[in-house]
N, C-alpha and C positions, 0 to 999 in steps of 0.2 A: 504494500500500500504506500503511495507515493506522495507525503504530506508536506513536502517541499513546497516554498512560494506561497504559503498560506499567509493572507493576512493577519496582525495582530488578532483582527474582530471576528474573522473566520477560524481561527484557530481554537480561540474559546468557544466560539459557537460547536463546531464540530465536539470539541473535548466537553463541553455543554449535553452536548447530544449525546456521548456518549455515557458520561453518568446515569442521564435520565433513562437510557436505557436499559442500564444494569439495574439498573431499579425496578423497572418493568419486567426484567427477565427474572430477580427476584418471587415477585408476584405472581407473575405468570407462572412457574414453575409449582409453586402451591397450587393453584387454584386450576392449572390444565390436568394436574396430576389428579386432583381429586375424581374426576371423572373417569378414567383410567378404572379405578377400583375394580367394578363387576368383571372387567377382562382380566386384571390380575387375578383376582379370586376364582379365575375358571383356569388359568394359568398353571395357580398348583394347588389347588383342590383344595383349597384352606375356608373357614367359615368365616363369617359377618362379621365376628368381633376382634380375630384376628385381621384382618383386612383392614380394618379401622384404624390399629392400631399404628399402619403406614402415617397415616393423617395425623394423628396424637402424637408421634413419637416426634417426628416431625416440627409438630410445634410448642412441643417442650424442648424437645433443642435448643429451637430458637431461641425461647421465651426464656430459657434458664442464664444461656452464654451473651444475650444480647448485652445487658450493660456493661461485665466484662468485658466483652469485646469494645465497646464504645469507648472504654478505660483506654485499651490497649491502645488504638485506634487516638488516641492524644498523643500516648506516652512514646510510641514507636514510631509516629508516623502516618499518616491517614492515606497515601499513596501506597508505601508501603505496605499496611496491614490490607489497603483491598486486595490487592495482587497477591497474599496469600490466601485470602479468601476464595480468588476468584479462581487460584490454583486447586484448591479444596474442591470449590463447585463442581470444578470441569470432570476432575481428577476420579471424584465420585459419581457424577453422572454417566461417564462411560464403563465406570464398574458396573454400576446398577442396570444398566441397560443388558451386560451381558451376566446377570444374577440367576443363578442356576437352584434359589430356592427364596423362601420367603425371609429365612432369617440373613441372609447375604443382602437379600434388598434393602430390608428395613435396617443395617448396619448403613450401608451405603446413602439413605433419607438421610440418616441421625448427623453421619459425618457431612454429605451435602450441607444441610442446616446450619451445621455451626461454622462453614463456609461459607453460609449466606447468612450469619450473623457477623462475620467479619465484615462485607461484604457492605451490610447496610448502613452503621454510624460512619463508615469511612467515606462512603460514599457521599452521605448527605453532608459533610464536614468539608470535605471538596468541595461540593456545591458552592455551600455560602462564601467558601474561600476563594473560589472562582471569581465570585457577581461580587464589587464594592458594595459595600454596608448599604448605599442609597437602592437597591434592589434587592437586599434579602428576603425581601415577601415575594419579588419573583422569582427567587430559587425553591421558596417554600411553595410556591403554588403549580410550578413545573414539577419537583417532585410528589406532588400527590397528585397533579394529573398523568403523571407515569402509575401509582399505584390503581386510579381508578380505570385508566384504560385496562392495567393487565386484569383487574377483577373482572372488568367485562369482557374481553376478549377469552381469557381463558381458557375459561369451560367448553370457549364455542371451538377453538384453536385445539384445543385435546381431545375434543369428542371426534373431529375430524380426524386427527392424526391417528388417534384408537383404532376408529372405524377404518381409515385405509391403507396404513402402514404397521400399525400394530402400538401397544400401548410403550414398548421399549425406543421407540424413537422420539415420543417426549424424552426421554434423558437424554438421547444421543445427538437430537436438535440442541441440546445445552450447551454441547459444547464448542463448535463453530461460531458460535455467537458468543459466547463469552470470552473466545480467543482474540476475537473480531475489537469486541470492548477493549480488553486487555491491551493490544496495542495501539489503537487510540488515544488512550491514557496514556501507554507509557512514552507516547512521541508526545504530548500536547499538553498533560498536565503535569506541572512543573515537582520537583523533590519540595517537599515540606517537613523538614529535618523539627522534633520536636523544642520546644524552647526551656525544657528540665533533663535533658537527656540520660542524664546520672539519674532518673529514678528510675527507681526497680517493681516487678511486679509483685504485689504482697497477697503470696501464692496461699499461706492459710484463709487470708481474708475470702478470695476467690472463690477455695472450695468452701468455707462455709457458707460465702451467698448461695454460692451455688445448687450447695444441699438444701439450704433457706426456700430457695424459689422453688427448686423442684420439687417439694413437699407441698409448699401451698398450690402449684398448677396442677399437679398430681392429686391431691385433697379436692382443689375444687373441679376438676375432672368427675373423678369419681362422684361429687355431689350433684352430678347434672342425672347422674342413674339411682343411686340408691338414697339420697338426700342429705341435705347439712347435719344430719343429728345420724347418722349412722356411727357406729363406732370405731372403722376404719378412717371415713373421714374427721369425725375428733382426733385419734390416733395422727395422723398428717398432718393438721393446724396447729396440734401439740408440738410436733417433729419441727414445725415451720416458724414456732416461738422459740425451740429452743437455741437451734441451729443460727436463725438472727442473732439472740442477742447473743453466744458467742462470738458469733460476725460482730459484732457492733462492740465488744470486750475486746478482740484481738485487733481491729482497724482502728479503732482512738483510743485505746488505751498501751496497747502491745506495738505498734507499727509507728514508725515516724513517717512511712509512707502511704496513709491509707488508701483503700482500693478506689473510694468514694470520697474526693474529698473535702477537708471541714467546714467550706467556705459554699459547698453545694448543700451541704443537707442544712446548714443554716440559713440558705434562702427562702425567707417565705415566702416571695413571690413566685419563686420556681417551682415551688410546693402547691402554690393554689391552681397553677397552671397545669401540672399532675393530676391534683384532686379532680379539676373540671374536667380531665379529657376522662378517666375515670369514670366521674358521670355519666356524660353524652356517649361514652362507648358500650353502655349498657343498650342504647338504645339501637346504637349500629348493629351491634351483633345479635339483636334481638329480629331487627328485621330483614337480616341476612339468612338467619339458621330458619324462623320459623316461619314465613312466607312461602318459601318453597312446600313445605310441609303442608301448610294449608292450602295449596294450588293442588296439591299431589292428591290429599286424603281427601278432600272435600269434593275439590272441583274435577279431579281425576286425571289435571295434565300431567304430562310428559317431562322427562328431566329435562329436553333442550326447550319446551314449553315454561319451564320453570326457569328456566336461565335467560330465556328471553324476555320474561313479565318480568324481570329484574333490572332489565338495562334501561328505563325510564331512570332509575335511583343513579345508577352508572355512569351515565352518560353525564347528567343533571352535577355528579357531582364530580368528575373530569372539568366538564365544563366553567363551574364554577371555583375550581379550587385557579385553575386558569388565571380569573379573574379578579379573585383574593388576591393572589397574587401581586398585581399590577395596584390595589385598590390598598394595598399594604401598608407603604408610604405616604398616602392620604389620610387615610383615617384610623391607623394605629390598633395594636391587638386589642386592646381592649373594645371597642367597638365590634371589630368583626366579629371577634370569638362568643361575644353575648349576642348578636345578631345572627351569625351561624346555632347556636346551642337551640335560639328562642324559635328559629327554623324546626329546629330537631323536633321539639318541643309539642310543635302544630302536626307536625309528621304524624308523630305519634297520636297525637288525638285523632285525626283523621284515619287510622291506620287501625283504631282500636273499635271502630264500628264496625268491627267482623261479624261476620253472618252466613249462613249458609245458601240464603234469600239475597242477598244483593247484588247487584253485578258487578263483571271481572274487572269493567273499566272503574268503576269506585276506587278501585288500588290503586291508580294511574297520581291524582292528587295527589295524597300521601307520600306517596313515594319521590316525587319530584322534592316534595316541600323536606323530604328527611335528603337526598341527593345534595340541594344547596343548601343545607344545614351543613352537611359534612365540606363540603366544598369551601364552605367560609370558615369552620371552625379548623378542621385538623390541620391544615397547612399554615394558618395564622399562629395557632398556639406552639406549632413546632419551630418558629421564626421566632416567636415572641421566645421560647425558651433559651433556645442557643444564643439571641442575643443579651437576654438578662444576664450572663454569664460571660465568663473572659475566652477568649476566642479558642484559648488551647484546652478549652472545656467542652468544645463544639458538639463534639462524636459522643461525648458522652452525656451530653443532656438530650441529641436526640435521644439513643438507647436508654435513657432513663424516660423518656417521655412515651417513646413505642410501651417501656414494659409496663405502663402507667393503661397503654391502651389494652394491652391483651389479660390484664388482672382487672378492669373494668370489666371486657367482653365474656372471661371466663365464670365472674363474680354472675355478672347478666344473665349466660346462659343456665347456671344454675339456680336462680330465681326464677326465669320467664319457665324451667322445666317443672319446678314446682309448684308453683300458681296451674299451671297449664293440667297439670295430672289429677290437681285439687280438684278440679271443676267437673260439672258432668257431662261434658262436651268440647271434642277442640276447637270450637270457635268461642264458644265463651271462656275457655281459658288463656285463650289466644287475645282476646277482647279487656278483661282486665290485667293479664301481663303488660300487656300495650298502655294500657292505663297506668299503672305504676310506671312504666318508662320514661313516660312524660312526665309525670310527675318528678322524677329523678334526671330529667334532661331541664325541667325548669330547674330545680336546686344548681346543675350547671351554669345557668344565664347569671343565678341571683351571685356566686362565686367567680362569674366573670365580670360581673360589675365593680364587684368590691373589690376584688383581691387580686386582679392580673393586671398587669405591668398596662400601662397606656400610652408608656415613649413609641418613638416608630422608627426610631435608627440609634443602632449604638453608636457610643462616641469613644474613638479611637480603637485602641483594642479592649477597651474596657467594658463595666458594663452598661446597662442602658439608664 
């Protein structure tokens, strides 16, 4: 590839485009994969709940090594750590692809994932590092319209590939493309050597976050099936107390290098911007997981029927995170993120008139209004966060802000599962699950009014 004679502006654009699209192949990679499933499960004769556990392991990977990695991802280098990541992705995509049983695959997910945890705070850290501070809402609004395209694309992208090359060429597609990224970066975006180099990684802290998280995703996993009050999942939240505050005994008290550190967890401002996506990600992953459900069971569509009554939200919120973006520097997070939430907010009320009587286009509304709810909120408070904080904190207040999202969505799904079971039908459980969302995506709005930052550019390398 011959990237010679590029202009300044075209270089960053190209090296632009290609972040955003590791981003996208990120995303895409989950979400093409999941469709995939019934041809793996006929692959090697394995049942339903093994099968699943591709998905789960997958994103407990993620969701365990992400802010670790975002750590790393300052400390080492944010160039640097994606290229290891994006060697990981590749590395294990062509393994997986040629997996000759189910536990070789699901090895092969777990190590992809924490590939593509490397992969994400480096990425997004680059971003903003890319675009001057006057434009970090449009690196925040580029990167979530790469993640809303791959949500919607997808499904549609893997059902195809499933259907006529086989479900092993999703992995094997991974890795020409990720090679592709890989030296666009490495010709176009420049070394960013870190500015503490002499720190080290404070490896007990690590594994106890890391046992930390994995027991609380793992607990509330299991709370979406057999409920909060079982006594495995106590047994988990218990593991998930302990395991913390050793974490939190050996990082400030034990460590002069802590894994997280003491100038981050004492931000309140960066803390209420957690708390809020928290919120509103109850309500995302509410109408991600159970919408389908309800097209499926009620109305009797099809899975690419179901993927399709989805891309009103998709589109809606590609589109709009777009536009966040550019509207970033005018009117400051705080505005959009309580303007996005208060979106969410109507979503959900609109969304919670479920019926088995109404019509299909009734959803259309809702789904738009929850679409640019996410559109203004997630890519605003991810810009607001990284810049409340000093630059070489970048990768890891994304990664602290993602795991803020997937312990919202997983907290969500195991309320909206129980409400839902409670009731004596699932449209009325569907009906006030929705209603509690809203209800909890308003407590969002009322905490983005108070408590989130309302500058619109940092000053210097400092904070906002």
């Amino acid at each position: 590839m011959n990237l010679k004679g590029l202009t300044v502006s075209e270089a960053r654009s190209l090296g632009l485009a290609a972040l955003i699209f590791s981003i996208f192949l990120i995303g895409y990679d989950y979400t093409a994969f999941s469709v995939a499933l019934p041809a793996i499960q006929k692959t090697f004769n394995i049942d339903l709940t093994t099968t699943m556990w591709l998905v789960n392991a997958y994103a407990l990977a993620f969701g365990v090594s992400v802010i670790s990695c975002g750590r790393l991802a300052d400390m080492l280098g944010r160039r640097r750590t994606f290229f290891i990541g994006a060697s990981l992705f590749s590395m294990f995509s062509l393994l997986g692809g040629f997996s000759i049983n189910i536990w070789m695959l699901m090895g092969c997910r777990v190590m992809l994932s924490i590939g593509g945890a490397l992969m994400w705070p480096a990425v997004i850290g680059m971003t903003y590092h890319l675009l001057d501070s006057k434009r970090a809402g449009v690196a925040g609004g580029l990167l979530m319209l790469g993640c809303a395209v791959a949500n919607a694309l997808g499904p549609i992208i893997g059902g195809i590939v499933t259907d006529s090359l086989g479900w092993r060429w999703i992995l094997f597609l991974n890795l020409p493309i990720t090679l592709v990224a890989m030296l666009v970066c490495w010709r176009l975006i420049g070394s960013d050597l870190p500015e503490a180099p002499s720190e080290r990684v404070d490896l007990m802290g690590l594994l106890f976050l890391s046992l930390a998280l994995l027991a609380l995703l793992v607990g509330l996993d299991l709370s979406v099936d057999m409920g909060f009050t079982d006594y495995r999942a106590i047994l988990l939240f218990l593991a998930f107390a302990i395991f913390f505050t050793v974490f939190i005994f050996l990082d400030y008290h034990s460590s002069e290098e802590p894994l997280i550190p003491i100038d981050v967890v004492k931000n309140k401002k960066f803390l209420a911007e957690g708390v809020a996506t928290l919120l509103v990600s109850v309500a995302f992953i509410a109408a991600l997981m159970f919408i389908p459900q309800f097209l499926s069971k009620v109305w009797s569509f099809s899975a690419i029927q179901c993927g399709i009554a989805l891309l009103p939200m998709m589109l809606a919120f590609g589109a709009t995170s777009f536009l966040a973006g550019h509207l970033y520097g005018r009117y400051g997070a705080k505005r959009l993120s309580s303007l996005g939430a208060l979106f969410m907010w109507a979503g959900m009320l609109v969304l919670s008139r479920l019926s088995a009587q109404i019509d299909p286009t009734t959803f259309v509304p809702g789904l738009i209004l929850m679409g640019v709810g996410m559109g203004l909120f997630y890519p605003t408070v991810t810009t607001a966060a990284i810049l409340i904080l000093r630059f070489n904190r970048a990768s890891l207040a994304a990664a602290i802000i993602y795991m803020f999202q997937i312990i919202g969505g997983a907290i969500g799904l195991g309320l909206n599962t129980t409400i839902v079971a409670l009731a004596p039908d699932l449209a009325t459980g569907m009906s006030r699950a929705f209603l509690m969302n809203a209800h909890l995506a308003l407590l969002g709005v009322v905490v983005s009014v108070f408590f989130i930052n309302g500058r619109k550019r940092i000053v210097g390398n400092g904070c906002c």
